[in-house]
N, C-alpha and C positions, 0 to 999 in steps of 0.2 A: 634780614629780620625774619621772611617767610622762614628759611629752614632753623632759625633759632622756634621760631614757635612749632614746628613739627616736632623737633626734638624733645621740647617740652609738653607737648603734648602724648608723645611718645612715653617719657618718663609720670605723669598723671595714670595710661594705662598699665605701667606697672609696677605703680606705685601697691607701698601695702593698702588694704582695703580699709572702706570707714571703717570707727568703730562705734558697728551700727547697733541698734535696737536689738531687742530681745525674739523681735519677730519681724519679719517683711510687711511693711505696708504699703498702701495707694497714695501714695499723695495727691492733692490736688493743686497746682499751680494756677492762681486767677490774673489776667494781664489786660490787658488791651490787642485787639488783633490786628496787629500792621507787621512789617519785616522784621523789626529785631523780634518777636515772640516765634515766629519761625524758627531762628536761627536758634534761639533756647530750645525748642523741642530738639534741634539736631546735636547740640551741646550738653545737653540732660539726658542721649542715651547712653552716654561715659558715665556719669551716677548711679543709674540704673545696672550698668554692668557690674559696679565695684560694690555698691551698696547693697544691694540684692533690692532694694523698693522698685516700686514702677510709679511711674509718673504719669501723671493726666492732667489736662488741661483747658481751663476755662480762659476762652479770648473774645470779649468783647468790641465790636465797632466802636471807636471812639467816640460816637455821636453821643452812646448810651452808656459807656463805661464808667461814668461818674455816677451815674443815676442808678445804674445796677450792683454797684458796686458798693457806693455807701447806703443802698438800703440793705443789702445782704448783711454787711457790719453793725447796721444799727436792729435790725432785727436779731440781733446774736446768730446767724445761719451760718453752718457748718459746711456750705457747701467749700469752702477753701482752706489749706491750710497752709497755704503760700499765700502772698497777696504783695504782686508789684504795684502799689500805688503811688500815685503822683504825690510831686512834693509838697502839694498844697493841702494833704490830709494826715498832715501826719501831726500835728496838731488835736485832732479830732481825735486820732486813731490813738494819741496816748491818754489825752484825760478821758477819754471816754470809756477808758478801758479795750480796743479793741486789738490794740498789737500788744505782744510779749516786749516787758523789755530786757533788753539783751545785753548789759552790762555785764552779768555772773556769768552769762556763757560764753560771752570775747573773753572775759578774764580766766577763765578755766580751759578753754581751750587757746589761749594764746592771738587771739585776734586779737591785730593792734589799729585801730582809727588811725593812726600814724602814717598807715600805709596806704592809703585813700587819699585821692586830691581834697585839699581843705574845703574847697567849695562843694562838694560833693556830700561832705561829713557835716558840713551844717546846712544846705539845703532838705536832703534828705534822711537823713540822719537821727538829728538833735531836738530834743523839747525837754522845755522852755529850749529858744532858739539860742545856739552857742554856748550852750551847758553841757556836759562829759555823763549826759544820759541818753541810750541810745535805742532805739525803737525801730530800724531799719539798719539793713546792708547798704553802702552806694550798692546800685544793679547797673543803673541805666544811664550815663553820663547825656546831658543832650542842652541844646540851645537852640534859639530860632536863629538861625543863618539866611543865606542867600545863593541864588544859584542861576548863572545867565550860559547865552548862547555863547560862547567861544567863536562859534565860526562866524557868526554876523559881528561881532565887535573886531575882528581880526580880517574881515574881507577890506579889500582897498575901496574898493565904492563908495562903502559904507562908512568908512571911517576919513576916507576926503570928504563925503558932503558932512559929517560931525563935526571937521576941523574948517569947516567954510560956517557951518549953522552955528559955533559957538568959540572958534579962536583956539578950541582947545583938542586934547589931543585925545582917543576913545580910550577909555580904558577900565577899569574896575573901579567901580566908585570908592575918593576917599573921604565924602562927609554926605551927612545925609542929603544933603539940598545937592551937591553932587550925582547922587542919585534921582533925583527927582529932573533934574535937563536932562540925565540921560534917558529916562526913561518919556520924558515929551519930546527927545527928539525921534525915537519909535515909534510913538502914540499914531496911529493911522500908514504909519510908512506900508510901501508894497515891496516885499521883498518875497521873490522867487514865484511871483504873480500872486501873491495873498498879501492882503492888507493885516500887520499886525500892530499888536499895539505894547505899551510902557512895560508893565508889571502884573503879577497878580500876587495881590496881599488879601491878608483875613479880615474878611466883614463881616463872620456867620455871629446870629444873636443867641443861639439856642444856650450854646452850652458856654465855650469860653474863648471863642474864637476871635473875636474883632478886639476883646484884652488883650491874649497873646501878640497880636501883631500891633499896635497899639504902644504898647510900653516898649515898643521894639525903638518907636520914634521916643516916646515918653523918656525913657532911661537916657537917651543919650543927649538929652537938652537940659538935664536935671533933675527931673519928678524924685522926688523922697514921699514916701505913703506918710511919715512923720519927722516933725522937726528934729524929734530927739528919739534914738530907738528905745520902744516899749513903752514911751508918752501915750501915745492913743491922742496926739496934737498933732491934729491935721493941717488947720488954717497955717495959709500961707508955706505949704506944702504941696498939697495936692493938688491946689489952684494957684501955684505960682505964678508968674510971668513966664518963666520958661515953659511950664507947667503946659501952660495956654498956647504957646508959641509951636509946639509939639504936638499938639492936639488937633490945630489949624494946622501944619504942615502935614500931617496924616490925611486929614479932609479934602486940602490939595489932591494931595495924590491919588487919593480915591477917584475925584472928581475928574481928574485931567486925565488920568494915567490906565484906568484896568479897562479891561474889554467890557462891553455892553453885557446888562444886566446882572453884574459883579455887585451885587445885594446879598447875600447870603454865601461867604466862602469861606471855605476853612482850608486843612490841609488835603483831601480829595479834590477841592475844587480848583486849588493852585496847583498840585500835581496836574490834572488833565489839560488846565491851559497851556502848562510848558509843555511837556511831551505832546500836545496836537499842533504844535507850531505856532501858538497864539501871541505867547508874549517873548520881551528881550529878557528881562529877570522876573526872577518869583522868590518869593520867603517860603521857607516850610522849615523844617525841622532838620537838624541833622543826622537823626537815623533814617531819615530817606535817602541819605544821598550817595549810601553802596549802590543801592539799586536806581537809582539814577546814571550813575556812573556805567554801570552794565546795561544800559537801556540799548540794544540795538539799533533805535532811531534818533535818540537826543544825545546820547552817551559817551564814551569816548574823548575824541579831538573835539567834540562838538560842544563841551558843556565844560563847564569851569566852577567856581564858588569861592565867596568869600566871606568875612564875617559882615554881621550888622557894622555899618560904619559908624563912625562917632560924631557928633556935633561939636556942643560943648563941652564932650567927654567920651570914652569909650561907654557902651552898654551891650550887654544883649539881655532877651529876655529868657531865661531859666526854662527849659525842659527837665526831660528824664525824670528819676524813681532810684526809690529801696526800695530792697524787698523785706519783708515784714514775716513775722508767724502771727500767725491769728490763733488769737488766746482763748476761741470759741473752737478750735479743732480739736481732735482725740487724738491726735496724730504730735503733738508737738515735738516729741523727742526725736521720731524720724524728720520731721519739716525742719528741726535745728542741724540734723546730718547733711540736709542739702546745704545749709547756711553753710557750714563748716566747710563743704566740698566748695562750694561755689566762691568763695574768699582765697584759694588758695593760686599763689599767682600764676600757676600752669593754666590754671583753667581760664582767669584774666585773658592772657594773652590766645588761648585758644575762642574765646566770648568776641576777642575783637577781631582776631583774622575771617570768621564766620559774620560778622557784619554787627556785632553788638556792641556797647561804645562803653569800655573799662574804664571806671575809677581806678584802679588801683594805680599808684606810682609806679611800680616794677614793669609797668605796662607803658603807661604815659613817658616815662622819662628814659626808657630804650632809647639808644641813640640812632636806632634803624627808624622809630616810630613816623616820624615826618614824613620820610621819605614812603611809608607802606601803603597809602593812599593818597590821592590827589586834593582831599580834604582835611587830612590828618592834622597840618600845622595848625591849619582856620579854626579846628575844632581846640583846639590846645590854647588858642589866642581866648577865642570866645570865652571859655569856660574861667576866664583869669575876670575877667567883668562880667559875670549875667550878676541879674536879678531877679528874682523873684515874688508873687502875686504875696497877700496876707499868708500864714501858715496859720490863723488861728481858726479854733475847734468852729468857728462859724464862716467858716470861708465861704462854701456855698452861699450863702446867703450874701456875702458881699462881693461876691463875684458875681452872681443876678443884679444887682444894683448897676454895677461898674457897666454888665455887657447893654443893661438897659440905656443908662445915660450914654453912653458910647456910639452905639448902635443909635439913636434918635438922633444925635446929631452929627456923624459923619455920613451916616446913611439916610435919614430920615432929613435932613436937613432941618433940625428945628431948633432953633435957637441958637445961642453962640457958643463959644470953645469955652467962654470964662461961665456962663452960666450952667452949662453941665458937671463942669469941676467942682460950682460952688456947691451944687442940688447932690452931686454924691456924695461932698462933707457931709451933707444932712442927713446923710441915708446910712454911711458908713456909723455916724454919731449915734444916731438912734439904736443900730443894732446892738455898737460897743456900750452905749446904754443898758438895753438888755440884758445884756453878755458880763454886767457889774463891773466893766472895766474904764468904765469913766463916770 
């Protein structure tokens, strides 16, 4: 598959040139700043080459990527004329006016949604959600995954006292409570003279962290945001039985399972636990896990992955992004040349051998793709169940609720699993109140 994608990359540079603007300009590209934005500067100097534009780019820490990024938008600012944002703004980003939509120019240029994984076309994509109006490129395919030591689940020691501590045999978990023995039979072990422990999952409260990891358990016990989609009928959804049952199982975990003072984590903080030797698995993301996989200390033979396991059902919870034109830029007609370039399936398949995670089909459904990474299947399984947070133009706001009620009672320990469910009906109700949709 490598040298299919050299070849095709090969053919990209000599390929005919866009057909660019009238003049060369600057674009500006706004993202978040982790590995795959990396690998897009290294994949955006083929545009550069052919287009005659030059690209530049704004990458935010993810702590304040939300925060900077929808105040840039909502202030009408110019500073971007790209804009990979997450899937939970693109709601915002069409009634509010802040993305172009880009129906007339997939259809005059020949881009076909058709050729994007479907969940990718209506996570990122679509508004109103599963409607054939389109406000974004897939860019960014991603999901919360999983990802353990290989070498301590595969050492004989380790996996005789597993098969004496629990009858069973060590392996890759396959249901969430599955994960949770495996992870308290770690919880305190000494392996290789260091005391390690379960897991590290998301607790952080700030921005949307201890959600993400969260509905990771939520989705796969049940949880529906509504009875019926587009009701804005929460009761006996959001605070189901299962609902509840999944929310206490997260709390478990927390409690039994992460390394001391695991109060505030997100994806840096799970990263540092596995790479310094701390725990047996961790949750992050799946665009971390190139560079995981090349990690000189945990990488290799040493490190494995799989998807969120299922309970009641499969789930995971929805990462990645489109990428957008922002309809506040002077730039749009070059910023639509990069869309054009960036859709076309050479450069797909050059986006994922460079560590970025393609929507496209032509990509996904290579019969090399599986085999091209050590995660490539997980990520292919994953992306067939996620779900994802609200999409509506007030997410923000019901994502503060969610991480507050969340965060008080897995972390905070205050009150019960059924009583935070019931207090974020109220909180979610009131906004879609507001919001004239109930």
């Amino acid at each position: 598959m490598k040298a299919r994608y050299l070849a095709a990359t090969a053919a990209v540079a000599l390929g005919a040139g866009m057909a660019g603007t009238a003049r060369a300009e600057d674009l500006t590209l706004c993202w978040a700043a982790w590995d795959p934005a990396n690998a897009l500067v290294e994949l955006s100097k083929e545009f550069e080459a052919q287009s005659g534009h030059t690209m530049s780019f704004e990458f935010v820490p993810w702590p304040n990527f939300a925060d900077r990024m929808l105040n840039e938008l909502n202030s009408g600012g110019k500073l971007c004329d790209l804009l990979i944002g997450d899937s939970q703004w693109i709601g915002g980003g069409a009634e509010n006016g802040h993305y172009v939509k880009l129906n007339d120019f997939f259809d005059a240029e020949g881009i076909s949604m058709d050729d994007f994984a479907p969940a990718t076309v209506y996570a990122y994509s679509t508004w109103p959600k599963g409607t054939p109006n389109y406000y974004a490129l897939p860019a960014m395919g991603d999901a919360n995954g999983w990802f353990y030591r290989k070498d301590w689940f595969t050492d004989p020691e380790i996996m005789a006292a597993y098969k004496e501590a629990t009858g069973e045999d060590l392996r890759e978990p396959q249901s969430q409570l599955e994960l949770m023995q495996i992870a308290k039979f770690f919880q305190g072990r000494e392996i290789g003279g260091n005391t390690v422990y379960g897991v590290s999952i998301f607790t952080e409260r700030g921005s949307e962290g201890i959600t993400m990891g969260a509905t990771g358990a939520l989705y796969t016990w049940g949880f529906k945001y509504e009875n019926t989609p587009g009701s804005y009928d929460m009761e006996g959804a959001v605070n189901s039985p299962e609902a509840v049952e999944a929310l206490e199982f997260y709390k478990e975990l927390y409690e039994c399972c992460t390394p001391p003072g695991y109060t505030n984590s997100y994806m840096g903080e799970s990263l540092d636990a596995f790479k310094s030797g701390q725990v047996a698995m961790a949750m992050n993301w799946f665009a971390f896990f190139p560079g995981l996989y090349q990690d000189p200390d945990i990488g290799g033979d040493k490190i494995d992955f799989f998807v969120n396991p299922p309970q009641n059902m499969a789930g995971s919870t929805l990462g990645g992004q489109g990428i957008s034109v922002v309809s506040y830029s002077d730039k749009q007609e070059a910023a639509l040349d990069y869309i054009k370039w960036f859709a076309q399936p050479e450069v797909q398949a050059k986006w994922w051998e460079l560590g970025g995670y393609s929507a496209h089909n032509s990509v996904l459904n290579d019969p090399g793709f599986e085999s091209s990474q050590p995660f490539a299947g997980d990520f292919l399984v994953a992306m067939q169940d996620v779900q994802d947070f609200w999409q509506e133009p007030a997410y923000a706001e019901l994502l503060l609720a969610m991480q507050k009620r969340l965060h008080d009672y897995v972390v905070a320990d205050q009150g019960t699993a059924q009583e935070a469910l019931d207090k974020l009906i109220e909180d979610w109700t009131e906004t879609f109140e507001d919001e004239g949709k109930l």
